[in-house]
LUMKOL-523343 format. One record per residue (C-alpha): residue number from 1; residue in three letters; x, y, z. Coordinates in pm, whole numbers, padded with zeros to 5 digits, always signed. Example, Ala and Ser with C-alpha at 12.3 -4.5 7.8 and 13.67 -1.06 7.14 Angstrom:
// residues 2
<k:1 r:ALA c1:+01230 c2:-00450 c3:+00780>
<k:2 r:SER c1:+01367 c2:-00106 c3:+00714>
END
This chain:
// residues 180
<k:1 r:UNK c1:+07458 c2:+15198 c3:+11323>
<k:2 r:UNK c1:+07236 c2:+15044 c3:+11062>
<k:3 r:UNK c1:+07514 c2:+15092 c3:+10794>
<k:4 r:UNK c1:+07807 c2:+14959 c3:+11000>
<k:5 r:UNK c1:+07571 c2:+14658 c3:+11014>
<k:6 r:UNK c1:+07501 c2:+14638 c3:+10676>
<k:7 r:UNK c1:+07901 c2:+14703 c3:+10551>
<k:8 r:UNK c1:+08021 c2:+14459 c3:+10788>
<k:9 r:UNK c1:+07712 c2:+14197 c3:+10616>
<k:10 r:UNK c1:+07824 c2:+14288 c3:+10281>
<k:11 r:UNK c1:+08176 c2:+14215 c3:+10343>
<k:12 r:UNK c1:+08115 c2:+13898 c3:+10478>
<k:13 r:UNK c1:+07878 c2:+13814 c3:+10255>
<k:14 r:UNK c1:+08177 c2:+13873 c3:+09978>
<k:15 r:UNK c1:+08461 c2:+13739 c3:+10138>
<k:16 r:UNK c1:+08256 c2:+13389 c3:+10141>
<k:17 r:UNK c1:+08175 c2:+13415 c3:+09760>
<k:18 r:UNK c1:+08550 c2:+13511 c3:+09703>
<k:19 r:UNK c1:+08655 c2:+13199 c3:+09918>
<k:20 r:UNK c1:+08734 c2:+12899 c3:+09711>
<k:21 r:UNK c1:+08510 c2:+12540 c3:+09779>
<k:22 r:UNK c1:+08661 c2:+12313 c3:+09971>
<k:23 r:UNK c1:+08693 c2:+11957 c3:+09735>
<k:24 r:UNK c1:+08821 c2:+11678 c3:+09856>
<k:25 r:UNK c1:+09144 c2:+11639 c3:+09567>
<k:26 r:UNK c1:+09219 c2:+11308 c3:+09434>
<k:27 r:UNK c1:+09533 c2:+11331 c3:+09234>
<k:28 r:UNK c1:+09456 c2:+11259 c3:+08872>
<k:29 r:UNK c1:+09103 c2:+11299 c3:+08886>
<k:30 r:UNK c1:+09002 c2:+11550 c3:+08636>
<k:31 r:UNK c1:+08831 c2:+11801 c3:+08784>
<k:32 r:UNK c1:+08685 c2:+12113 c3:+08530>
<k:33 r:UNK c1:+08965 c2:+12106 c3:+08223>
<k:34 r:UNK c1:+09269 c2:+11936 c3:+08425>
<k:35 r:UNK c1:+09384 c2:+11678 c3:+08619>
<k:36 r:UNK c1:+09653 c2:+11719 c3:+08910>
<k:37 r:UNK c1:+09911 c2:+11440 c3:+08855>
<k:38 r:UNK c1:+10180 c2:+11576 c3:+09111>
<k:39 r:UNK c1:+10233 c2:+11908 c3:+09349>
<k:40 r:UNK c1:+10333 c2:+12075 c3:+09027>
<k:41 r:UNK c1:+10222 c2:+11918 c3:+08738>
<k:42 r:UNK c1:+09866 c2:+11884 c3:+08576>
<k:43 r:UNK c1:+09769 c2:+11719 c3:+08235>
<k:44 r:UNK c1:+09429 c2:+11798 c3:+08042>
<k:45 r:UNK c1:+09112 c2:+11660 c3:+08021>
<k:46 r:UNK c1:+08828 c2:+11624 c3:+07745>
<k:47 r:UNK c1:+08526 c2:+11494 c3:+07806>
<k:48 r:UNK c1:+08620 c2:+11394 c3:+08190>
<k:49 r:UNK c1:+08940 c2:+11183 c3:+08061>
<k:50 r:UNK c1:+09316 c2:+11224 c3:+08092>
<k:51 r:UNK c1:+09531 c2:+11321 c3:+07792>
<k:52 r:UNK c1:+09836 c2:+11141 c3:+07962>
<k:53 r:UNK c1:+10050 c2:+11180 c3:+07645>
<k:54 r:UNK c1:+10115 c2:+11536 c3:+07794>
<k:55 r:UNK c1:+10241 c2:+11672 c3:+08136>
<k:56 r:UNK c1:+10211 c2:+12054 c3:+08205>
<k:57 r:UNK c1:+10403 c2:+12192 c3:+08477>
<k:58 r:UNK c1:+10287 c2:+12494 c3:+08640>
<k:59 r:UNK c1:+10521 c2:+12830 c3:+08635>
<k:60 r:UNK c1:+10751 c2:+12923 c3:+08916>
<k:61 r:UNK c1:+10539 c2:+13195 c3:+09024>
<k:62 r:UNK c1:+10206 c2:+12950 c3:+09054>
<k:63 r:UNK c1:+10421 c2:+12624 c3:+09098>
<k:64 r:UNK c1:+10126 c2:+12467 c3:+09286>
<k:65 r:UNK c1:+09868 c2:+12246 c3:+09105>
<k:66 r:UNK c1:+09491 c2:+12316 c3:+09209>
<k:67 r:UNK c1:+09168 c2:+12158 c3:+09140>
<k:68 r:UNK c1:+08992 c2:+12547 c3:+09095>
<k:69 r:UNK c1:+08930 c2:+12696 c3:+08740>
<k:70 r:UNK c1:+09276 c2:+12820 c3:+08791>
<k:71 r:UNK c1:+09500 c2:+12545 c3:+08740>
<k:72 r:UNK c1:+09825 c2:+12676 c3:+08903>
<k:73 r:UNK c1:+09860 c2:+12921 c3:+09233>
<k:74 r:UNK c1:+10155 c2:+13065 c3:+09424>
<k:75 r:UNK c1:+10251 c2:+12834 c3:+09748>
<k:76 r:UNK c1:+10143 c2:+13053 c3:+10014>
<k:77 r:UNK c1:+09795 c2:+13043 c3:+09920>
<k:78 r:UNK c1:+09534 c2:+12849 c3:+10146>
<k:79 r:UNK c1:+09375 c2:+12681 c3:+09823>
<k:80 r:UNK c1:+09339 c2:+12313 c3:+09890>
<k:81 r:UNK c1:+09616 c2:+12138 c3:+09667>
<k:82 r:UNK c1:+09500 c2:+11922 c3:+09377>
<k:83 r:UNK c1:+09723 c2:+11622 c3:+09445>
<k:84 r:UNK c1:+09826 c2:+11485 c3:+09815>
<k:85 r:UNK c1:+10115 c2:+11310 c3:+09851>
<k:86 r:UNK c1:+10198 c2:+11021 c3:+09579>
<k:87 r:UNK c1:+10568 c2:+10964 c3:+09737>
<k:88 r:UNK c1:+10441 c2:+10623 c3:+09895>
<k:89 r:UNK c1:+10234 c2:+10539 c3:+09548>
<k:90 r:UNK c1:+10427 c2:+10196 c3:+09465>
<k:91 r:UNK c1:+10687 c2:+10217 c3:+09692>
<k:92 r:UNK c1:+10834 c2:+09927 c3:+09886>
<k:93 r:UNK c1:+11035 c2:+10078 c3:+10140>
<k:94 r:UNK c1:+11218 c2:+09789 c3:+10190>
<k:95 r:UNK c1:+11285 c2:+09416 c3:+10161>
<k:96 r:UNK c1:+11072 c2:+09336 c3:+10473>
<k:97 r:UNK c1:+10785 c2:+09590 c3:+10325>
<k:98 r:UNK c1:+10466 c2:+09320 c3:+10225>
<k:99 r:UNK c1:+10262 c2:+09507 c3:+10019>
<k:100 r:UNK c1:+10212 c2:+09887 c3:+09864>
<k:101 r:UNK c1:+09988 c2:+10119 c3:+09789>
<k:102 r:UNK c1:+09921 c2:+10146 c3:+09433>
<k:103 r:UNK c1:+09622 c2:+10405 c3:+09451>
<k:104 r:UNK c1:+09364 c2:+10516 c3:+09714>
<k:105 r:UNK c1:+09220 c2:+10178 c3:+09672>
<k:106 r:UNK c1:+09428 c2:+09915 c3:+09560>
<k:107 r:UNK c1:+09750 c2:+09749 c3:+09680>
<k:108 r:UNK c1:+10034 c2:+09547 c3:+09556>
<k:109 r:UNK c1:+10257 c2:+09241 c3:+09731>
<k:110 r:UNK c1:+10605 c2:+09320 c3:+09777>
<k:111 r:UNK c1:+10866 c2:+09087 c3:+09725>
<k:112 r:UNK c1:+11221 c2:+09157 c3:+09840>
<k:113 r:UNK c1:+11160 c2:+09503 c3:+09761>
<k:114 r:UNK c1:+11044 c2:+09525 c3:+09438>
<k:115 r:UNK c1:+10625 c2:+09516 c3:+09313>
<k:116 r:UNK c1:+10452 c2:+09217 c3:+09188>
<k:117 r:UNK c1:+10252 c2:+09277 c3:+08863>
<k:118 r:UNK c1:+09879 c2:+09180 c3:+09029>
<k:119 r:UNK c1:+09701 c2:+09439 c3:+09204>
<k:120 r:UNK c1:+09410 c2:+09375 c3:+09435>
<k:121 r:UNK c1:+09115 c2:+09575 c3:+09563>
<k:122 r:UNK c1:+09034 c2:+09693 c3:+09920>
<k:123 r:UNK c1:+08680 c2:+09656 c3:+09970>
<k:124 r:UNK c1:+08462 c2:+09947 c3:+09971>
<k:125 r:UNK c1:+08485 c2:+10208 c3:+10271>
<k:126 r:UNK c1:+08831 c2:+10087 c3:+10282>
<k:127 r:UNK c1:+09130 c2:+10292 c3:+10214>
<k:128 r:UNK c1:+09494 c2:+10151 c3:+10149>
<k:129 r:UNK c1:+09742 c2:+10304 c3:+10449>
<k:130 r:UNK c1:+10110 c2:+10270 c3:+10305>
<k:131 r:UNK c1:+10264 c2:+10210 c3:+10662>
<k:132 r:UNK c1:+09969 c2:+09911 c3:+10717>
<k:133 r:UNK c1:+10070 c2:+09809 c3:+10402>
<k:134 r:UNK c1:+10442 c2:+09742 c3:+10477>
<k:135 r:UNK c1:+10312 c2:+09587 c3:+10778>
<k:136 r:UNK c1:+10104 c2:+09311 c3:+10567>
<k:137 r:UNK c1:+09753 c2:+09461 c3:+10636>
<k:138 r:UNK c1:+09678 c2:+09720 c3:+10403>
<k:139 r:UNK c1:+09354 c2:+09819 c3:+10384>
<k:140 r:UNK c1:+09214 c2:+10045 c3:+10673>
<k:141 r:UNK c1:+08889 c2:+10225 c3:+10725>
<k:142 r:UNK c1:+08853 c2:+10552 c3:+10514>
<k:143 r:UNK c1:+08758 c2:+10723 c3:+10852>
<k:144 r:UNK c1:+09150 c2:+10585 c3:+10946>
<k:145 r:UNK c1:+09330 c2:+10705 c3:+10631>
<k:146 r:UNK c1:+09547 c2:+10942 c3:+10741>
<k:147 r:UNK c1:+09694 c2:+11222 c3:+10489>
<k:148 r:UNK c1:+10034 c2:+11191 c3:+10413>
<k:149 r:UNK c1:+09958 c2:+10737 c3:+10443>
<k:150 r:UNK c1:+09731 c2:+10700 c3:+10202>
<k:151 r:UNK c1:+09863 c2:+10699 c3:+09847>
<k:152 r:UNK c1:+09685 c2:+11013 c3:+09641>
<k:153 r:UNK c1:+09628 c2:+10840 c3:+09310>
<k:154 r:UNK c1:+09317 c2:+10741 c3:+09190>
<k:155 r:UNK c1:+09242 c2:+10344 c3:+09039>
<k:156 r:UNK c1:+09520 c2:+10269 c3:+08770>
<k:157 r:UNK c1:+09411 c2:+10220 c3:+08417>
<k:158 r:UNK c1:+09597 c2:+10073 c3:+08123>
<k:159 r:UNK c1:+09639 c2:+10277 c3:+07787>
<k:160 r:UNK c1:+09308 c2:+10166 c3:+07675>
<k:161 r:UNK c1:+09099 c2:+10274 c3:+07984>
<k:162 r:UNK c1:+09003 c2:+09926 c3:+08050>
<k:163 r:UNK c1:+09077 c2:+09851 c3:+08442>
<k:164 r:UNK c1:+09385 c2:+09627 c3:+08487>
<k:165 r:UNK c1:+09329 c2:+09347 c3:+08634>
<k:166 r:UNK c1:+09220 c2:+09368 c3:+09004>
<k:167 r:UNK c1:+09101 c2:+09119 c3:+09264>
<k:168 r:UNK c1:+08887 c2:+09228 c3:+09578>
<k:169 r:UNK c1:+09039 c2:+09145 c3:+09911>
<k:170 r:UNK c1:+08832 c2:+09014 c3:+10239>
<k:171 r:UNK c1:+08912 c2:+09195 c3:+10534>
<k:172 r:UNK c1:+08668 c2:+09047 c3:+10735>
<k:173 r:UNK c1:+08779 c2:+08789 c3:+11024>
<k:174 r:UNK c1:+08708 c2:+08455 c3:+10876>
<k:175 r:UNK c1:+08518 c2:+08161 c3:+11061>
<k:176 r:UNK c1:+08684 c2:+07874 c3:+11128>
<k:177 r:UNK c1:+08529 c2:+07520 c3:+10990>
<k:178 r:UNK c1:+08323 c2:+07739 c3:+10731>
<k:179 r:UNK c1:+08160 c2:+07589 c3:+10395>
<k:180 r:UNK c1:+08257 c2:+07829 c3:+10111>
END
C-alpha cells in the first residue's frame, strides 16, 4: 500500500512540473526570446525589445503563438495563448463608435468612423473595454475587463521607442464649482 502511495505522489508530483505556468499574456510583450504579435505570429526579442522589422509565423502543425520557451504549439493544446484578441485594437465599429481601444491602456476618439491621431491614457487600475469605448466611456476597472473587450496590445511606441504622445484621462466624477 505504501508504494501505490508513493507512485500515485510521484506522478503527481511530475505531472505538475510537466504542466506549463500560467502567465498572464500581453500580446507583444516579449516574454523569454519572442514576442506574440497575433494568434499566429511572433517576432524576436534582444535584450527585452521587439525586432519589429520581422514577423515569424508559426508552422501549420504549431500554428499557435505561446509565451513558453516553445514559441509555437498545435491548437488543441491547453497552453495559455500568447496574444488575446487584437480584432477590436483601433477599430471604430462605426460612425456612431466615440472612441477605441488602442492598447490595454490607452484609447483613441473616433470621428465618423475613422481614428484621430492623439491617444490618451486611462489612469492606472484602469483597463480600456472596446464596447465602453464605442459607448464614449472607455476606461473600466481592470477587475471589469473582460477577455475578448479589452484590446490585447501592450502601450504603442514609435520607431524610436520613445512613447507617442499620450495624455492621462480623469475618470473620477468631478465637483461642481471647483478651483483647479
Amino acid at each position: 500500500m505504501e508504494a501505490f502511495k508513493f507512485q500515485i505522489f510521484s506522478l503527481a508530483l511530475l505531472a505538475l512540473l510537466l504542466a506549463p505556468a500560467s502567465v498572464d499574456a500581453v500580446c507583444g510583450s516579449c516574454t523569454n526570446a519572442h514576442a506574440c504579435i497575433s494568434e499566429t505570429q511572433f517576432q524576436l526579442c534582444f535584450d527585452g525589445v521587439r525586432d519589429q522589422s520581422q514577423n515569424y509565423t508559426c508552422p501549420s502543425d504549431r500554428a499557435i503563438c505561446v509565451d513558453y520557451i516553445a514559441t509555437c504549439m498545435a491548437n488543441g493544446t491547453a497552453a495559455v495563448r500568447g496574444c488575446g484578441d487584437v480584432s477590436v485594437c483601433g477599430v471604430c465599429p462605426d460612425v456612431t463608435a466615440k472612441f477605441t481601444c488602442t492598447s490595454r491602456n490607452t484609447f483613441a476618439a473616433c470621428s465618423n468612423g475613422a481614428i484621430t491621431a492623439y491617444t490618451q491614457t486611462c489612469k492606472d487600475n484602469f483597463v480600456c473595454s472596446a464596447p465602453s469605448a464605442a459607448a464614449g466611456t472607455p476606461c473600466v476597472s481592470h477587475c471589469r475587463g473582460i477577455t475578448g473587450e479589452v484590446c490585447d496590445l501592450p502601450r504603442q511606441t514609435s520607431a524610436d521607442d520613445t512613447p507617442i504622445q499620450t495624455t492621462s484621462l480623469d475618470t473620477s466624477p468631478q465637483q461642481r464649482g471647483s478651483q483647479q
